[in-house]
C-alpha positions in Angstrom: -19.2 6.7 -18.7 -19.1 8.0 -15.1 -15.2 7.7 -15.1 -15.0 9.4 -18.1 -17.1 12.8 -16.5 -15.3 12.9 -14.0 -11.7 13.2 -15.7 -13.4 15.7 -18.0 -14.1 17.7 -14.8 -10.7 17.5 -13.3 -8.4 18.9 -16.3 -5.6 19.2 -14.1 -5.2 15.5 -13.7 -5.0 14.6 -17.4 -1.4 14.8 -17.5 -1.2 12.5 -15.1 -3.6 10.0 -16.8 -2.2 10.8 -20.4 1.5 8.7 -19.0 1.1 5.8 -17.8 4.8 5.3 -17.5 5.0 8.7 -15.5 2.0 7.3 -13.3 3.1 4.9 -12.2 6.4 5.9 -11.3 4.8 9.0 -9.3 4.8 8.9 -5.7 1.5 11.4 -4.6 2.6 12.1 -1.3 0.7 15.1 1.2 4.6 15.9 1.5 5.3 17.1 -1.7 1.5 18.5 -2.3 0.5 16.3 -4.7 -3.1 15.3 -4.8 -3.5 11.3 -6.0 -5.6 11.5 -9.1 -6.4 7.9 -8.8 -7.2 8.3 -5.4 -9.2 11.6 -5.6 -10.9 10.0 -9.0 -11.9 6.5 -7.2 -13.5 8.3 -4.6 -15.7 10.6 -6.9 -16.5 7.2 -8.1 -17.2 6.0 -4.8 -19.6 8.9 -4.4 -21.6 8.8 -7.2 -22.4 4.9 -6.7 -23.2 6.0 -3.7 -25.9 8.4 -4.2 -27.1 6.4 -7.4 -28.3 3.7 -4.6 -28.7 6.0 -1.4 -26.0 3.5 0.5 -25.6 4.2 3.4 -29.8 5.3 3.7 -29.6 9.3 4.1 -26.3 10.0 2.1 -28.5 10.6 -1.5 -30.8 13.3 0.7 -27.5 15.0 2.7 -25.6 15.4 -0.6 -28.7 16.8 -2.3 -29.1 19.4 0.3 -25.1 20.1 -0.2 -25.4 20.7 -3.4 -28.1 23.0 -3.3 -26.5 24.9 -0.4 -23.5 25.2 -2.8 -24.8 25.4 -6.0 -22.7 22.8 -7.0 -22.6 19.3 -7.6 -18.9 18.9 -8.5 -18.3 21.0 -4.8 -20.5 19.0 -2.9 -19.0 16.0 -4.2 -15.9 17.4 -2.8 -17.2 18.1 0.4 -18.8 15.1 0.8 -14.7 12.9 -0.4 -14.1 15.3 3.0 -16.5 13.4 4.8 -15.6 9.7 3.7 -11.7 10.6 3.7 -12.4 11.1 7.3 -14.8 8.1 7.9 -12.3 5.6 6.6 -9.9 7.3 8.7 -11.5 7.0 11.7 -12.3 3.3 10.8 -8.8 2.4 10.2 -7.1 4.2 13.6 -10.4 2.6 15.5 -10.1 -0.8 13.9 -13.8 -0.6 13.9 -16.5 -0.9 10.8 -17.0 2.7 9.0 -19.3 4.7 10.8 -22.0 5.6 8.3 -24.4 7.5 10.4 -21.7 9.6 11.6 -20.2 10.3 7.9 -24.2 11.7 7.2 -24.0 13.9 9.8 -20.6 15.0 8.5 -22.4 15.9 5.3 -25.4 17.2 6.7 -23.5 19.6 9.3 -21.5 21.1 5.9 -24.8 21.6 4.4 -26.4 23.5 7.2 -23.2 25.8 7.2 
């Protein structure tokens, strides 16, 4: 059911998710300006089980205060795919584990701002 919300809140991507011919044959590439849909979709999922079992220990907190500070849920979650996209990021160019203190403070930082 948690997949399901989350394609009802991105309309924009149903296109995309309605062919699966077409999906697979698309290349979502920063060059042409075409946001992934699976990607962007996995990592609301990614997110939400996340929060629903406050791994890693702060993240449920630092979104809630996000959230609040936004008045949003669906924005915070956006901010907070900011946070992980650049987590896993540093991870891969570092070749070291994710750094999950440091993608809290990434989180918590947006939500003081």
């Amino acid at each position: 059911m948690v997949a399901a919300d989350w394609i009802a809140e991105h309309p924009e991507y149903h296109a995309d998710l309605d062919d699966l011919n077409s999906a697979l044959a698309a290349s979502y590439t920063v060059e042409d300006g075409r946001t992934n849909p699976f990607l962007h979709l996995s990592m609301h999922l990614s997110i939400s089980e996340q929060l629903a079992i406050d791994q890693p220990p702060g993240i449920k907190q630092a979104y809630e205060l996000l959230a609040a500070r936004r008045g949003s849920a669906h924005a915070a979650q956006h901010e907070v795919m900011e946070c992980l996209g650049e987590m896993v990021w540093a991870s891969q160019r570092s070749g070291l584990p994710p750094d999950g203190a440091a993608y809290i403070d990434c989180v918590r930082r947006r939500a003081t701002r």
